[in-house]
C-alpha positions as CSV (number, residue, x, y, z in Angstrom):
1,X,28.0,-8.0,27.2
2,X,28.7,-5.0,29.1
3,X,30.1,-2.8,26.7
4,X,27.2,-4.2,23.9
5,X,24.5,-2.2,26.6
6,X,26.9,0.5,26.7
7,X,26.9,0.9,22.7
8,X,23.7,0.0,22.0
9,X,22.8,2.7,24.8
10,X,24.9,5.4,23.1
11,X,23.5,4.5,19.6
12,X,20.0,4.6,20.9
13,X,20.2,7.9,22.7
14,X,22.1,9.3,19.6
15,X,19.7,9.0,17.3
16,X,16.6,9.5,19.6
17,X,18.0,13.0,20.6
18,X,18.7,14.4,17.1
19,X,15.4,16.8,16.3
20,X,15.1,15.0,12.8
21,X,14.3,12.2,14.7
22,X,12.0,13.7,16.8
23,X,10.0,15.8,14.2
24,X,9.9,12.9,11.5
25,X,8.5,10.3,14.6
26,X,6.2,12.9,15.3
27,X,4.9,14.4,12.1
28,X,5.6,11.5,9.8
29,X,1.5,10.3,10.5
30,X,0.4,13.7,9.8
31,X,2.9,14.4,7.0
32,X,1.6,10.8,5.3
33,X,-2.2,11.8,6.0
34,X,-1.6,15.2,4.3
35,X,0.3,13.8,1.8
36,X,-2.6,12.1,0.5
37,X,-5.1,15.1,1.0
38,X,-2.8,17.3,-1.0
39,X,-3.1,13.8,-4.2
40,X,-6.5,13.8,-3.3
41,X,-7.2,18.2,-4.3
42,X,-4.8,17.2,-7.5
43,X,-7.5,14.8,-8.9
44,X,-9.9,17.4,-7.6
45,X,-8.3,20.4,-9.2
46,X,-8.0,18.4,-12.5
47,X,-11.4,18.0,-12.7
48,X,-13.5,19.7,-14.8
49,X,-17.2,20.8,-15.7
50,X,-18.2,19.8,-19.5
51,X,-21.1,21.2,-20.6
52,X,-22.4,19.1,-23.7
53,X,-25.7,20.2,-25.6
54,X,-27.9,17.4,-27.4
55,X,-29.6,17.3,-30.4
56,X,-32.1,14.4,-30.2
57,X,-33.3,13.7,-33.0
58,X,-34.9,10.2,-32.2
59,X,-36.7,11.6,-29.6
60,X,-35.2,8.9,-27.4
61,X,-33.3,10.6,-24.5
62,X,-34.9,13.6,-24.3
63,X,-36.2,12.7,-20.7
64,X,-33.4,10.3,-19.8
65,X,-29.8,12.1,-20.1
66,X,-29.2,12.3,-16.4
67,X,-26.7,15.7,-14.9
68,X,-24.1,15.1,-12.8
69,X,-21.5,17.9,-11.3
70,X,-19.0,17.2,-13.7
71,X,-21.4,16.6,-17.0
72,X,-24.1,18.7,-17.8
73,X,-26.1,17.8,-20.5
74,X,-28.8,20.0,-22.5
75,X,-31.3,19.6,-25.2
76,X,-31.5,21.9,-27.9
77,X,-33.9,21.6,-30.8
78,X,-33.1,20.3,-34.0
79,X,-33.5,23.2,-35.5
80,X,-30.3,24.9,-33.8
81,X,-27.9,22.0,-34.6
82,X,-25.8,23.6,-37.6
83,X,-25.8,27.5,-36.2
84,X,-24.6,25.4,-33.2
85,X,-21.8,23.7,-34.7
86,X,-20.9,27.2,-36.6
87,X,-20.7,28.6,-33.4
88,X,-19.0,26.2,-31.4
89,X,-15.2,27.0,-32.5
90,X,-14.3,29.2,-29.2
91,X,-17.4,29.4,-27.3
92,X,-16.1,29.3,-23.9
93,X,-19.2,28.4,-22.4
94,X,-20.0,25.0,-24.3
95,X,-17.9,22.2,-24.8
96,X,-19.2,20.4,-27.4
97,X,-22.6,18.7,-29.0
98,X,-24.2,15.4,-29.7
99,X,-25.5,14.4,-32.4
100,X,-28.4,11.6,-32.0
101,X,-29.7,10.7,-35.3
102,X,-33.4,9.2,-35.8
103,X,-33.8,5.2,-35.2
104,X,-34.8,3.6,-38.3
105,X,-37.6,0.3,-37.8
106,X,-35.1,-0.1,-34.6
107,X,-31.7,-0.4,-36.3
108,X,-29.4,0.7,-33.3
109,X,-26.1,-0.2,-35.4
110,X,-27.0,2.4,-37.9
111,X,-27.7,4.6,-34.8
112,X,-24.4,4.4,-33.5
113,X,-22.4,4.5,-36.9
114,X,-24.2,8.1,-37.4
115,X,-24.3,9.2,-33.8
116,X,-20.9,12.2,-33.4
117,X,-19.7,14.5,-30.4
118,X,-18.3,17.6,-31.7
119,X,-16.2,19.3,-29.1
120,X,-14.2,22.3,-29.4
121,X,-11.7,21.2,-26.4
122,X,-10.1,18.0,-25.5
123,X,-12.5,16.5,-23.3
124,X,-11.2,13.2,-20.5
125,X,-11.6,10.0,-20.7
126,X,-13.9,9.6,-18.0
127,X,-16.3,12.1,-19.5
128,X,-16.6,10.5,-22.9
129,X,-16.8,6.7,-21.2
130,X,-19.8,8.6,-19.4
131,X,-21.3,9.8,-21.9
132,X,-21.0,6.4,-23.4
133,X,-22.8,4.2,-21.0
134,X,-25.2,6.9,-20.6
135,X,-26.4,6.4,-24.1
136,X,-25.8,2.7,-23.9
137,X,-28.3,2.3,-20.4
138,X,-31.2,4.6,-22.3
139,X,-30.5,1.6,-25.5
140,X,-30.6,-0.6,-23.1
141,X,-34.0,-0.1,-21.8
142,X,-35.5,0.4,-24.9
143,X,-34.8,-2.5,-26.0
144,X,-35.9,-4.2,-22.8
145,X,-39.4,-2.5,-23.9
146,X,-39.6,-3.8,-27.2
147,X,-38.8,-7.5,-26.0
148,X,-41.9,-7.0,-23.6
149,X,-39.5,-7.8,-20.6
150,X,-40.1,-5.6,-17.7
151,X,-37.3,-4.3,-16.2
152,X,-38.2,-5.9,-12.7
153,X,-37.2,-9.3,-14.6
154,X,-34.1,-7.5,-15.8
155,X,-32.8,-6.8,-12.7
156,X,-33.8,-10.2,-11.2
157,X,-31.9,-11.7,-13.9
158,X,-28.6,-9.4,-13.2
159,X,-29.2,-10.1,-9.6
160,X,-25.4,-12.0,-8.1
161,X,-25.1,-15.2,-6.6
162,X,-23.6,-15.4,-2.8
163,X,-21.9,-18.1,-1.9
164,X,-21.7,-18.8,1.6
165,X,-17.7,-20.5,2.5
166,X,-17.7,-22.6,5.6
167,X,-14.0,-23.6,6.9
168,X,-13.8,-25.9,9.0
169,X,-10.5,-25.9,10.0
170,X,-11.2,-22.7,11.8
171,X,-14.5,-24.3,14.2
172,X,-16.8,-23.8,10.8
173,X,-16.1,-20.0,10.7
174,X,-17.5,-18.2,7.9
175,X,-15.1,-16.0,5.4
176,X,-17.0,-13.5,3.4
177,X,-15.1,-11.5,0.5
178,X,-15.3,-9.1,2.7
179,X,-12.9,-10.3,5.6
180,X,-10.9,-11.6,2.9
181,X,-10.2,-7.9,1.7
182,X,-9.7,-6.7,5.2
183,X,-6.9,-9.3,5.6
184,X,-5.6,-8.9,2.1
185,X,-4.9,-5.2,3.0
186,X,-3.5,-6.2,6.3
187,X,-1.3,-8.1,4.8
188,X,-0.1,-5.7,2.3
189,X,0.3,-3.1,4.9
190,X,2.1,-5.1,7.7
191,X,4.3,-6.6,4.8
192,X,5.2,-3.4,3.3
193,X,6.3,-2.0,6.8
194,X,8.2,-4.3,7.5
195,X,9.9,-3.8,4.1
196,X,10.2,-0.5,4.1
197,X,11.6,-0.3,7.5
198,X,14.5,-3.1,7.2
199,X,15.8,-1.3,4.5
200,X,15.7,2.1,5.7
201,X,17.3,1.4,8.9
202,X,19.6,-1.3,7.8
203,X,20.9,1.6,5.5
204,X,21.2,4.0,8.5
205,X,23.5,1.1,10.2
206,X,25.5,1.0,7.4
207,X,26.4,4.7,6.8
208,X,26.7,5.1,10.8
209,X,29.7,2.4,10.3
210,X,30.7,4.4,7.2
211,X,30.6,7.6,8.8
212,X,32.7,6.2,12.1
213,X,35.3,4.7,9.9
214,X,35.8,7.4,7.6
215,X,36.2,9.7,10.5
216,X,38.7,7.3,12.3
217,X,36.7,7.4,15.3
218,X,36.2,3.6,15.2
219,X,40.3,3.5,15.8
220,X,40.0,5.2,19.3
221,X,37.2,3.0,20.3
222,X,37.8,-0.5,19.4
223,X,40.8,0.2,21.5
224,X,38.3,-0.7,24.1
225,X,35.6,-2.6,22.9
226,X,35.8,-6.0,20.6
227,X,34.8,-5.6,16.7
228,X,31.8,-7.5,17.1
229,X,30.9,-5.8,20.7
230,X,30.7,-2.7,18.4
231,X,28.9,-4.1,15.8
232,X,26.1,-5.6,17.7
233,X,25.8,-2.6,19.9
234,X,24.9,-0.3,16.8
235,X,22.5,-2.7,15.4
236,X,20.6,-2.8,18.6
237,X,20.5,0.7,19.4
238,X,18.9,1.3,15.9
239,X,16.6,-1.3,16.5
240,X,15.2,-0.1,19.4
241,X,14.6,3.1,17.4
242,X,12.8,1.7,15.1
243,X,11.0,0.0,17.6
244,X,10.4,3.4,19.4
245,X,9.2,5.0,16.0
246,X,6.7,2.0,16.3
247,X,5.3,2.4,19.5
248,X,4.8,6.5,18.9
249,X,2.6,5.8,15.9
250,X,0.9,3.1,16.8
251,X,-0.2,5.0,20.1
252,X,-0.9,7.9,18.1
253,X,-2.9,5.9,15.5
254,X,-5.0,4.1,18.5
255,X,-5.4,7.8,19.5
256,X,-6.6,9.1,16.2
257,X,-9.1,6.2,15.8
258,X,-10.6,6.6,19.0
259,X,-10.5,10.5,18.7
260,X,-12.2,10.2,15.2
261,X,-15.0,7.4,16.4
262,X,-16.0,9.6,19.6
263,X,-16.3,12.7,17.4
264,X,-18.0,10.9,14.3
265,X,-20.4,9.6,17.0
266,X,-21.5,12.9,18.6
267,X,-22.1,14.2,15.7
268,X,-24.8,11.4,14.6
269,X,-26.5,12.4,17.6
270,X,-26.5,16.4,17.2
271,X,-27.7,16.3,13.9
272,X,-31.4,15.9,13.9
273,X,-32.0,13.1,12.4
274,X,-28.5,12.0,12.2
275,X,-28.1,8.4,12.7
276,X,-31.3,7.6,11.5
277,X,-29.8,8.8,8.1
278,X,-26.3,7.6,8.6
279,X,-27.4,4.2,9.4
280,X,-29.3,4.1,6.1
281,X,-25.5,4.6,4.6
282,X,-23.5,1.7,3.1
283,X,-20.7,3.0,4.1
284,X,-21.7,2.9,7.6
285,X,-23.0,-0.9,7.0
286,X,-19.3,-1.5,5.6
287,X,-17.4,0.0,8.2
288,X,-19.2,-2.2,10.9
289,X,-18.6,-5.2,8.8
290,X,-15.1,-3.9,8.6
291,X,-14.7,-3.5,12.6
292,X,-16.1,-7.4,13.0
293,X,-14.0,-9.1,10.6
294,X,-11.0,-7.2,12.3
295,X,-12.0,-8.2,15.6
296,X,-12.5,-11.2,14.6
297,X,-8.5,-12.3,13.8
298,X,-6.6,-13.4,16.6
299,X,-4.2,-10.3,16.9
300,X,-2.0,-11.6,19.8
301,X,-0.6,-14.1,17.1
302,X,-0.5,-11.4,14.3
303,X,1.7,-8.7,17.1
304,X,3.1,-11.7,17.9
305,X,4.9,-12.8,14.4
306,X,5.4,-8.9,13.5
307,X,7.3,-8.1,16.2
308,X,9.9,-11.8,16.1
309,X,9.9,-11.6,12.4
310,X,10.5,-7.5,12.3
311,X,13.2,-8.1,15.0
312,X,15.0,-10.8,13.5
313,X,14.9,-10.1,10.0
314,X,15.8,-6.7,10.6
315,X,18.8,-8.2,12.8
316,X,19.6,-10.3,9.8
317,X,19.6,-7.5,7.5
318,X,21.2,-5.0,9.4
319,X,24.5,-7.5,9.9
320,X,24.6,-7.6,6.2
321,X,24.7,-3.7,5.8
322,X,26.7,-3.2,8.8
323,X,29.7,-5.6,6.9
324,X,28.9,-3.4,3.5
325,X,30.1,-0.6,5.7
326,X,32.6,-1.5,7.1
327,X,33.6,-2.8,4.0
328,X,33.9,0.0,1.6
329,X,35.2,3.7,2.1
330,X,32.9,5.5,0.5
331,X,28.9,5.2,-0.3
332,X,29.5,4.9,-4.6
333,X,31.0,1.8,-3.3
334,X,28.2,0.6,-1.1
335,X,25.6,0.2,-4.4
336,X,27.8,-2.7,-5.6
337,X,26.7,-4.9,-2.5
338,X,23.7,-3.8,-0.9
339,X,21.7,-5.4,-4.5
340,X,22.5,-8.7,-2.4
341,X,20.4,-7.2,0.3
342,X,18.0,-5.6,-1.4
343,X,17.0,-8.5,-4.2
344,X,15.6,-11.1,-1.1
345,X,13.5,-8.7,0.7
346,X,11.7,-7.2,-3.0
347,X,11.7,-11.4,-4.2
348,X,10.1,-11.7,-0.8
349,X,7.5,-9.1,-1.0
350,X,6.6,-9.3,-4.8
351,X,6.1,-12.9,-4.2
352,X,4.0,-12.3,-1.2
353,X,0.8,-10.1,-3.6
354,X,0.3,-13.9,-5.0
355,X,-1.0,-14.7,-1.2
356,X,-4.2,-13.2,-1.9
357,X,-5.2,-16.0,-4.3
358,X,-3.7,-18.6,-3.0
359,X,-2.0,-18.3,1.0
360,X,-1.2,-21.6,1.5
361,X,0.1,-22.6,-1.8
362,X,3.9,-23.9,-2.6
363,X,5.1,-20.0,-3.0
364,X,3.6,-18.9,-0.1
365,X,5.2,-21.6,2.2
366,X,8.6,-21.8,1.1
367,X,8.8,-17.7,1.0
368,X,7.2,-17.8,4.3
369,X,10.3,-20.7,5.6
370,X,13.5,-19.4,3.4
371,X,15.6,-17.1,5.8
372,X,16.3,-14.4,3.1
373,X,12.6,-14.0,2.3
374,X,10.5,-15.1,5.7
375,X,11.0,-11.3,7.4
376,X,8.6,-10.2,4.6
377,X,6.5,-13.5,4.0
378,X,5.3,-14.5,6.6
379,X,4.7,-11.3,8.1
380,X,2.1,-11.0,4.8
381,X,0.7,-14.5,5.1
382,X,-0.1,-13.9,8.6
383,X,-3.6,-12.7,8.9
384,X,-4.6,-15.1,6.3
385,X,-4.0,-17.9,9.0
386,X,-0.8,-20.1,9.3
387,X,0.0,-23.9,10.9
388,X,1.7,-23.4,14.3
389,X,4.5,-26.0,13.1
390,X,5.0,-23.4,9.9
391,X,5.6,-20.8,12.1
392,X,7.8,-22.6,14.4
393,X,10.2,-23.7,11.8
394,X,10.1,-20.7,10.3
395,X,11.3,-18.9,13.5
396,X,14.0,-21.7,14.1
397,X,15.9,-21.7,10.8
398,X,15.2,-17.3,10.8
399,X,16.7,-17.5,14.3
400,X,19.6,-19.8,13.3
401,X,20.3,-17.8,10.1
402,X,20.6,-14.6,11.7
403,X,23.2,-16.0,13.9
404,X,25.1,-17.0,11.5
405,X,24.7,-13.9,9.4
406,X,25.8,-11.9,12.5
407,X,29.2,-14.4,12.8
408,X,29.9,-13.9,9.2
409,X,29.2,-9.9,9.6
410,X,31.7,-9.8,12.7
411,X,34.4,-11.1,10.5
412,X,33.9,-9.4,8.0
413,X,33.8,-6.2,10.0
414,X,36.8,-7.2,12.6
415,X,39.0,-6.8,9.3
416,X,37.3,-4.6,7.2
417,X,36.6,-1.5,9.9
418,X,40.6,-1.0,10.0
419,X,41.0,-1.4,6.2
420,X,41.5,2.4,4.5
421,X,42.4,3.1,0.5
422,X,41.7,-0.5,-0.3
423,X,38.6,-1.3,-2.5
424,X,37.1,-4.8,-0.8
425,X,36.1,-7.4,-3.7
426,X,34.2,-10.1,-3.3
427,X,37.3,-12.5,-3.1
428,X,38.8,-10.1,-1.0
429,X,35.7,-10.4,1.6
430,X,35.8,-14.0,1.2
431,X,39.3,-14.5,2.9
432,X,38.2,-12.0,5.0
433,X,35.5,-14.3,6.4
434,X,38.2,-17.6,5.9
435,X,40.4,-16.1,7.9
């Protein structure tokens, strides 16, 4: 046990003290954050201002067109439409024309068979589909007119239906779409976390056994320690990296929240007239509702299940890629076996995107109790709310499995550390584990 603390110590303090490791802990939230500013002025950049003039010929939209920032529409008279067109082929500063033909005794079919945009660039997407439903809403109203329906009656007609969902397995608790969004991205996040961090350290335990045996350091110090002593020790010390990598950015997210709140607040208040406006916002309705439904799930058992679940399915993992290293000699070798590690954990967390439908059907439970896919699972189906009995057998056969995953990696790597110039098959590593 000893020389596990000793190991596990080394490891941890190894890895900790490299600067990688200290600039990627502390700039990975930043580097994430302005990652996604830098997509965000990409879309921007790409953006572009079209300039389209109208002929109106039905007298129709004259009045109703509507500018935005990125389409600017302006009415010319009919009289200019064909020196228009003539002059359209390179004219930097238009970028192309519509053509509204008359309405004849209401026939809006005809209307749109004869109804062209003539560009002289390749306009988006976006800016055609908007052009589109611009044309389609002024239709729209006009024919609303000639019915005789006010559009009052319209809208009352459009208007949704709320229905209010009472559970009462949670003491009668109301679940609105929107605290079901809040924990279907919850679940999404803490799922793909823990996804993305099992693999990417169980991959640095394996090339830290690769590295060791390849260097024959692992000769000089087995000579002192037991197999599995070693084995355990590095898996351990990683964790508790990871774990550290955790705590930094979960501090520094707490941090940024309450750094972000304080200063969004004071500047409500130093703006004249500045919550009164902002409080007139949606978004500021939406991010309240946000902060209740959030407050409202019991986080203790959410930290609770992350933490066992990360812990041991990262242990259970970690065994497996510690015996691929110790395994092989080289990493070309290693892609041959690490598809057994890799296939669970992606079953796991594609199966887990069906939770938002449907957390407590037959997918979601047996994901959420099967060893090679619970780490993931039940991590996602979490927030949604899960039987204490679930999550207790869950733990159990998790807890039982890693064990045994660990007493199958220790054989495997007892024998396969000391093994040099001989390429390990899968019958090979089964005597291995016989023996």
């Amino acid at each position: 046990m000893n020389n596990i603390i000793l190991i596990t110590k080394r490891e941890f303090l190894t890895q900790v003290k490299k600067k990688s490791f200290v600039i990627l802990t502390l700039l990975a939230p930043l580097l994430i954050i302005a990652f996604g500013a830098v997509i965000g002025l990409m879309f921007k950049a790409n953006e572009s201002h079209n300039i389209i003039e109208v002929v109106d010929n039905s007298g129709l939209f004259k009045n109703e067109l509507k500018s935005t920032d990125k389409l600017e529409y302006k009415i010319i008279p009919s009289a200019e439409e064909k020196s228009t067109i003539s002059n359209l082929k390179g004219n930097e500063t238009l970028d192309g024309i519509l053509i509204l033909p008359q309405i004849q005794n209401g026939n809006y079919d005809e209307f749109q068979k004869n109804t062209r945009l003539i560009v002289n660039t390749k306009i988006g997407f976006d800016t055609k589909q908007r052009i589109i439903s611009d044309l389609s809403d002024v239709i729209k109203k006009e024919k609303i007119k000639q019915l005789g329906i006010a559009e009052t009656q319209i809208d009352d007609l459009d208007k949704g239906f709320t229905l209010k969902t009472i559970n009462v397995s949670e003491n009668n608790k109301e679940d609105s779409d929107l605290a079901l969004g809040v924990k279907s991205v919850l679940s999404m996040l803490l799922m793909y976390v823990t996804f993305m961090f099992i693999i990417i350290y169980g991959v640095r335990v394996m090339r830290s056994v690769l590295e060791e045996k390849n260097n024959r350091v692992v000769e000089i110090i087995i000579s002192s320690v037991k197999p599995f002593e070693l084995m355990m020790g590095k898996i351990l010390g990683v964790t508790f990296v990871a774990l550290t990598q955790f705590i930094v950015w979960i501090s520094m997210s707490v941090v940024g929240a309450l750094v972000l709140n304080t200063g969004f607040s004071s500047m409500q208040k130093n703006i004249p007239g500045g919550e009164e406006a902002m409080s007139k916002l949606d978004i500021t309705q939406i991010a309240t509702q946000v902060s209740h439904s959030l407050l409202e799930l019991n986080f203790p058992l959410i930290i609770f299940v992350f933490i066992v679940f990360f812990l041991l399915g990262y242990i259970f993992y970690s065994s497996i890629y510690a015996a691929i290293g110790s395994a092989v000699d080289n990493e070309t070798e290693t892609q041959q076996f690490t598809l057994f590690a890799v296939l669970p954990l992606m079953l796991g967390m594609y199966g887990s995107f069906s939770f938002i439908n449907n957390p407590d059907g037959p997918l979601g439970f047996w994901l959420s109790i099967i060893p090679f896919t619970s780490p993931v699972a039940m991590i996602a189906r979490i927030p949604y709310g899960v039987p204490a009995w679930q999550i207790a057998l869950s733990i159990v056969l998790l807890l039982g499995t890693t064990l045994f995953m660990v007493f199958l990696a220790g054989k495997i790597y007892r024998v396969g550390i000391l093994m040099y110039g001989n390429k390990a098959t899968l019958k090979e590593i089964w005597k291995w584990i016989r023996g």
